[in-house]
C-alpha positions in Angstrom: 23.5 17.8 28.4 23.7 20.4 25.7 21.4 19.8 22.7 23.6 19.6 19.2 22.7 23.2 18.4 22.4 25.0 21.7 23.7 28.4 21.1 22.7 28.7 17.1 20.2 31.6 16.1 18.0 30.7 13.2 16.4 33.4 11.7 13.2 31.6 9.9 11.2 34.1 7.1 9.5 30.4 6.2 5.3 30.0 5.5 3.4 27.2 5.6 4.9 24.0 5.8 8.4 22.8 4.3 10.2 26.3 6.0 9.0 26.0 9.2 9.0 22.0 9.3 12.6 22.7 8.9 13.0 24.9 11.8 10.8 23.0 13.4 13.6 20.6 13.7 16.2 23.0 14.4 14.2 23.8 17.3 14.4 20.8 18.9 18.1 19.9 18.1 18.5 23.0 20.3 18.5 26.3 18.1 17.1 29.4 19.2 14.6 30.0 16.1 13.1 33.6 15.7 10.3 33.9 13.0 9.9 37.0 11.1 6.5 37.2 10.2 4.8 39.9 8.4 3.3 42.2 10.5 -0.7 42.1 11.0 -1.1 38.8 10.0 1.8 36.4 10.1 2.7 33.2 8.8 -0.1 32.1 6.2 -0.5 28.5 8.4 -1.9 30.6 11.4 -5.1 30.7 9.5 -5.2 27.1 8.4 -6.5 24.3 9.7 -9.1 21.7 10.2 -10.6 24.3 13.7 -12.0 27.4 12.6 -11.5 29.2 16.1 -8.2 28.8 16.0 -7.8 30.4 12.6 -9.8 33.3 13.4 -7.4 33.6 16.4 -4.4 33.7 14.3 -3.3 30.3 15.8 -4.3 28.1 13.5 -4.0 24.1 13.5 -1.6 24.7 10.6 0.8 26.7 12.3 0.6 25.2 15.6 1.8 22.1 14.6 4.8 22.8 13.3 6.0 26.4 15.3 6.6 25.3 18.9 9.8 26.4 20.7 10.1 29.4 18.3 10.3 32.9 18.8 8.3 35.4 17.0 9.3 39.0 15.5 7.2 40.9 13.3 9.0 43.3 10.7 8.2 44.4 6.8 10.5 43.6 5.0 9.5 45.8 2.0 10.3 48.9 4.2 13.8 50.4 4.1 13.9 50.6 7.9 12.3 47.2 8.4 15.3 46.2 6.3 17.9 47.8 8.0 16.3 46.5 10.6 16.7 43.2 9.4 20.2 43.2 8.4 21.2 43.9 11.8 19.2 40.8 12.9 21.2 38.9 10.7 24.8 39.9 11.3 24.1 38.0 14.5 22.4 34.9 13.2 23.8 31.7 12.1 21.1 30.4 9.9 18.7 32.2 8.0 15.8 30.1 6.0 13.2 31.3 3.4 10.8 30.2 0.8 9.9 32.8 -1.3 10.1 32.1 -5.0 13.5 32.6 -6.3 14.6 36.1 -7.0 12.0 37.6 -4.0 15.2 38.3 -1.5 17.5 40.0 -4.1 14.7 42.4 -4.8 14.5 43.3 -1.9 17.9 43.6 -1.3 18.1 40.8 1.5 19.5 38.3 -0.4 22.9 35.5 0.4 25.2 38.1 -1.6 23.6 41.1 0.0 23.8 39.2 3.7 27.3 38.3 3.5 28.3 41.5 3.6 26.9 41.5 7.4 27.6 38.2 8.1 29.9 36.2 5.8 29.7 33.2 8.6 26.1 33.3 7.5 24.5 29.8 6.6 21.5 30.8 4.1 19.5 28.2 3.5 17.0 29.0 0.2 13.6 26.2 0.1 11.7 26.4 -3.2 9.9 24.2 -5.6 12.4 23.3 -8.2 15.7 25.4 -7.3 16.9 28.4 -7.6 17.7 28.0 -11.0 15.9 26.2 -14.4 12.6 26.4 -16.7 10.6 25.8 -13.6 12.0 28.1 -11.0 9.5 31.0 -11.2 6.7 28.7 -10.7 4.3 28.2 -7.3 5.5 25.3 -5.4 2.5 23.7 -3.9 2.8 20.4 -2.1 0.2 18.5 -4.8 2.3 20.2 -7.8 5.2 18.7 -6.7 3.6 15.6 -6.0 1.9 15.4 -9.8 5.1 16.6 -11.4 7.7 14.2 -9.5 5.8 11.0 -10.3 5.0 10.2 -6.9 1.0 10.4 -7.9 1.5 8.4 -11.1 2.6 5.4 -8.6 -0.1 5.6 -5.7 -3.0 4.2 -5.6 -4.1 1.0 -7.8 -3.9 0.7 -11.5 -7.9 1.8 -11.8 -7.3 4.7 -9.2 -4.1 6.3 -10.3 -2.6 9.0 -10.5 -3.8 10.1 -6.4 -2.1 12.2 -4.4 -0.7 10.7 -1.3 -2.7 11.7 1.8 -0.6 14.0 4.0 2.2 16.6 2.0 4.8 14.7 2.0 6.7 16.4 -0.5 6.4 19.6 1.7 7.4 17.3 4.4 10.8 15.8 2.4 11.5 19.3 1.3 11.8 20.5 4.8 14.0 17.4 6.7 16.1 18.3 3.4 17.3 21.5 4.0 16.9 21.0 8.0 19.8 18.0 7.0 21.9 20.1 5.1 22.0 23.1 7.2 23.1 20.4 10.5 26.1 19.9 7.4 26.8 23.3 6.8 27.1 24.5 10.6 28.7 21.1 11.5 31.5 22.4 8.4 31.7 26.4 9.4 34.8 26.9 11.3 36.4 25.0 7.9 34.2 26.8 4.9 32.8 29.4 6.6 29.3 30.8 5.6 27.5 28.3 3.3 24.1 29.2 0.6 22.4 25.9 0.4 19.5 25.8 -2.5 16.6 23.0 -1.8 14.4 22.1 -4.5 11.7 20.5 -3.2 10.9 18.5 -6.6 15.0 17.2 -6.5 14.7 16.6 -3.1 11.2 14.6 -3.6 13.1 12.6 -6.1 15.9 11.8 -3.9 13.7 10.1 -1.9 12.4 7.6 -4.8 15.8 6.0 -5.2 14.3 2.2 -5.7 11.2 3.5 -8.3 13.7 6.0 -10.4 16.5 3.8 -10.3 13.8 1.1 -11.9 13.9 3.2 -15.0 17.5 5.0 -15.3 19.0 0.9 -14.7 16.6 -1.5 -15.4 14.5 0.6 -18.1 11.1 -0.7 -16.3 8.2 2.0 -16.2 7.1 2.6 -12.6 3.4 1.9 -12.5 1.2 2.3 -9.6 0.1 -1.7 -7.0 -1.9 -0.3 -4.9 -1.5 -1.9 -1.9 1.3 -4.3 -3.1 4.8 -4.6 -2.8 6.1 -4.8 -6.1 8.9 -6.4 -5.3 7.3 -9.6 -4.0 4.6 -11.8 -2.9 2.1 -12.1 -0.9 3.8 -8.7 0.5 0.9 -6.4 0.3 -2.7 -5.0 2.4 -5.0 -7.9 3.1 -8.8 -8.5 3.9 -9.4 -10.1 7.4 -12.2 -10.2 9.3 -12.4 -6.8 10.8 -10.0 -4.7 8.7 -6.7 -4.7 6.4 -3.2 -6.5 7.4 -0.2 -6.2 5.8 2.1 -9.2 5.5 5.5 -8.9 4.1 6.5 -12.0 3.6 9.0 -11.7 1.2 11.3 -14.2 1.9 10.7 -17.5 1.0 11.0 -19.1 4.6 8.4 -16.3 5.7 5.5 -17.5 2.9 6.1 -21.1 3.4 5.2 -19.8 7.6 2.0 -18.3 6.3 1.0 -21.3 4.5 1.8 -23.5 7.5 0.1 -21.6 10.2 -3.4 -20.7 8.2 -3.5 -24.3 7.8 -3.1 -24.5 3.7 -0.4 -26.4 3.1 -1.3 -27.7 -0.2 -0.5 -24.1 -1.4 3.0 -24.9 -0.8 2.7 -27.7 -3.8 1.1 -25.5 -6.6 4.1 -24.4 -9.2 2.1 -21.0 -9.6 3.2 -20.7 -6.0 6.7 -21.7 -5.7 8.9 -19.2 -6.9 8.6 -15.9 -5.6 8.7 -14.8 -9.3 5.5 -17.2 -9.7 3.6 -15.7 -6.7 4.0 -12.2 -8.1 2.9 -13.4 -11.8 -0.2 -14.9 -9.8 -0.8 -12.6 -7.0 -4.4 -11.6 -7.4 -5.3 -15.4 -7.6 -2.9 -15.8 -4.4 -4.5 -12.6 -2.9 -8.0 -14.7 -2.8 -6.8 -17.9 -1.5 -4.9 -16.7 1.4 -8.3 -13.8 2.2 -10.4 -16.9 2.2 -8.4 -17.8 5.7 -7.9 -14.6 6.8 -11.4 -13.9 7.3 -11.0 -16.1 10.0 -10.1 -13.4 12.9 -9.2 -9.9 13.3 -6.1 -8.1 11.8 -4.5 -7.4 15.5 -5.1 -11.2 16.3 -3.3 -12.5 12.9 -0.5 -9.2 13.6 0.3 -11.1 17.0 0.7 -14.9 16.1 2.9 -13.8 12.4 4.9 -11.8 14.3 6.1 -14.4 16.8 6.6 -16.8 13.8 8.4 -14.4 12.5 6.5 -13.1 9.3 6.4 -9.3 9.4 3.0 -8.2 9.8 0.8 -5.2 11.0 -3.1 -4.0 10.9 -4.0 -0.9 9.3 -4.3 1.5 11.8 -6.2 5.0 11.6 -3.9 8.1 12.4 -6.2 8.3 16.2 -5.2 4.9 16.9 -1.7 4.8 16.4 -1.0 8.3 18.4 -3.1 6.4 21.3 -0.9 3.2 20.8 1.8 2.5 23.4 4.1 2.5 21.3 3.8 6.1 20.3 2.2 7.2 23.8 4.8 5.9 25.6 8.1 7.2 24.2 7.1 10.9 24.4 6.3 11.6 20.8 3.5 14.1 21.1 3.9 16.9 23.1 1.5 18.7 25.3 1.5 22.4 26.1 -1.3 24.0 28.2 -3.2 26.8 28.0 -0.9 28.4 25.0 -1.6 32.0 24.7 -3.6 33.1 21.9 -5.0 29.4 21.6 -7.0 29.8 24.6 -6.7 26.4 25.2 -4.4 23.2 26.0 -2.7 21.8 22.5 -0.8 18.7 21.8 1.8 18.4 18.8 4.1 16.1 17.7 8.0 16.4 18.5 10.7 14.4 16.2 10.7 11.6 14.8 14.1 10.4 16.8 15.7 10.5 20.5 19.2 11.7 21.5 20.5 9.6 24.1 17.5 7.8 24.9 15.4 11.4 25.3 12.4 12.4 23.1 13.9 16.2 21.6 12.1 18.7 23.2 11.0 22.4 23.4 10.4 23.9 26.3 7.5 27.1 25.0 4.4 26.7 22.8 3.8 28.1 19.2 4.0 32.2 20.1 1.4 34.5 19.4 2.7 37.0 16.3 4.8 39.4 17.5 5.1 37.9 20.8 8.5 38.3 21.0 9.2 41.5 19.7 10.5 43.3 22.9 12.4 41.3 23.6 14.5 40.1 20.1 14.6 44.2 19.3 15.4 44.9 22.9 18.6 42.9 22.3 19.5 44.8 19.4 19.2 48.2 21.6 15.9 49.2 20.7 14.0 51.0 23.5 10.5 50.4 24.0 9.3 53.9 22.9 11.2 53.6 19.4 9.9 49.6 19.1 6.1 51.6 19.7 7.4 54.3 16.8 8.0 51.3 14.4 4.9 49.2 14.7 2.9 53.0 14.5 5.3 53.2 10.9 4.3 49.6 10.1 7.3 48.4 10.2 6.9 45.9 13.1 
């Protein structure tokens, strides 16, 4: 079968991470994504990463992880012939997707107004860290910025630890299914709207996602503070000590914590009035933290995960990003993705695909991450450039 957006042409100028995680998904829903990258050295992400002979190759772990399936074009955009260039790319595109700070694509001429003259079917999609309009809109949008300015740090980690950052970017991450969701809405509204100009702000779009924590203050008037490990909204539902690593339990509903008392064998616990109520478990958590430890100890986290579970109190060890990409679970419905020998890596890599299946398939790409400017014959080819004048341009520095 068809994927959703077989025979759509993205046109992806993104760096990093919340651009090209959004095409990244396009990719797999079925669009044909070409990356402009800026000749010479290409998406900053190709020289990121945890392996440092993979940066120097211009393939870094950065880049890899998040550019499979894609095409790539290099052209300078800062060059009136890479721009005419460019504008001929996108009269036949249906999606093009940036992140440069606000006010970058007008000044070069390339921007939704400009475009539309081209392509007035043209979804333009425009990812930046607070909008494309405001006080903020000028400034760098880094991941961890966003992350200290949205409130997300103030409320991780534990009273004595906070503010922390949370441990992957995730507000990259948020930024990039955003606009990847709103651009499957614009093309999915096309033949009734035409052309569309769809303006992420990564910060909004963070705060989107923090619907129970803001909507704490803007209803109730309560001040989000950082638990740590615990589920603010009830108890025990939190990250507890066994005797070879953490377990959480949620038990949050009453039938599930009178289950834990019964099967670690303390009763009595059932009986004290500090312990009734689920409002009386969270005023005493800490002291009901201890008691229920004290039987925990008792076995391992996987062992305790398995018995809860069957007794139906919702429960799962702590698991260290190695082991759950080795777990059956994840091995087994064809989340990470192997490519071998990828050109320019020099070597086999394995990514992760979506985080979702179509009709009971894992989406799919069917090439590697590309080598810069791999694709350059043959995207300018199409556009009736002859090899001799695609040589001419990348002598000019223009490709």
């Amino acid at each position: 079968m068809p994927a959703p957006l077989d025979g759509v042409r993205v046109l992806d100028l993104t760096n990093v991470l919340a651009g090209p995680f959004c095409c990244h998904q396009l990719a797999h829903l079925g669009a044909e994504v070409v990356k402009v990258e800026v000749p010479g050295r290409g998406d900053l992400a190709r020289q990121l990463g945890a392996d440092e002979a993979l940066n120097a190759r211009n393939m870094g772990v950065s880049f890899l992880a998040q550019n499979a399936g894609k095409k790539s074009v290099t052209l300078n955009l800062k060059s009136e012939k890479g721009k005419a260039l460019f504008r001929r790319l996108a009269a036949g595109a249906d999606v093009l997707v940036e992140n440069y700070r606000p006010g970058v694509m007008a000044r070069l001429g390339l921007d939704h107004e400009a475009l539309l003259t081209v392509n007035p079917r043209l979804v333009y999609c425009a990812i930046s860290g607070f909008g494309q309009d405001g006080p903020l809109r000028n400034l760098p949008a880094y991941d961890q910025i966003i992350q200290g300015l949205s409130g997300v740090m103030s409320i991780t980690g534990a009273p004595d630890t906070a503010p922390y950052r949370v441990g992957y970017p995730i507000c990259d991450t948020i930024g990039g299914l955003t606009a990847a969701m709103a651009i499957s809405a614009a093309l999915n509204g096309r033949e009734r709207n035409g052309g569309s100009f769809i303006d992420v702000s990564m910060l909004e779009a963070t705060l989107a996602t923090m619907g129970w924590v803001v909507s704490n203050w803007l209803i109730a008037g309560v001040r989000p503070q950082p638990h740590g490990n615990e589920n603010v909204t009830s108890a025990p539902s939190g990250a507890f000590r066994t005797a070879d690593g953490l377990l959480n339990i949620a038990a949050n509903k009453q039938e599930q914590w009178e289950i834990l008392c019964r099967h670690l064998g303390r009763e009595e616990l059932l009986e004290r009035p500090e312990y009734r109520t689920r409002e009386a478990r969270k005023a005493n958590r800490e002291a009901l933290r201890a008691e229920l430890e004290r039987s925990l100890a008792a076995k391992a986290a996987h062992d305790w995960a398995r018995e809860l579970n069957r007794l139906g109190v919702p429960s799962g060890a702590v698991l260290a990003v190695p082991d759950i990409l080795e777990h059956p679970q994840i091995a087994e419905r064809g989340m990470v993705a192997e490519f071998p020998a990828v050109p320019g890596a020099g070597r086999d890599i394995r990514v992760v695909r979506t985080g979702f299946k179509l009709d009971g398939r894992a989406p799919a790409v069917a090439t590697p991450p590309p080598e810069l400017g791999a694709d350059n014959a043959a995207v300018y080819g199409e556009l009736g450039l002859s090899e001799a004048e695609i040589e001419d341009l990348k002598a000019e520095g223009v490709l």
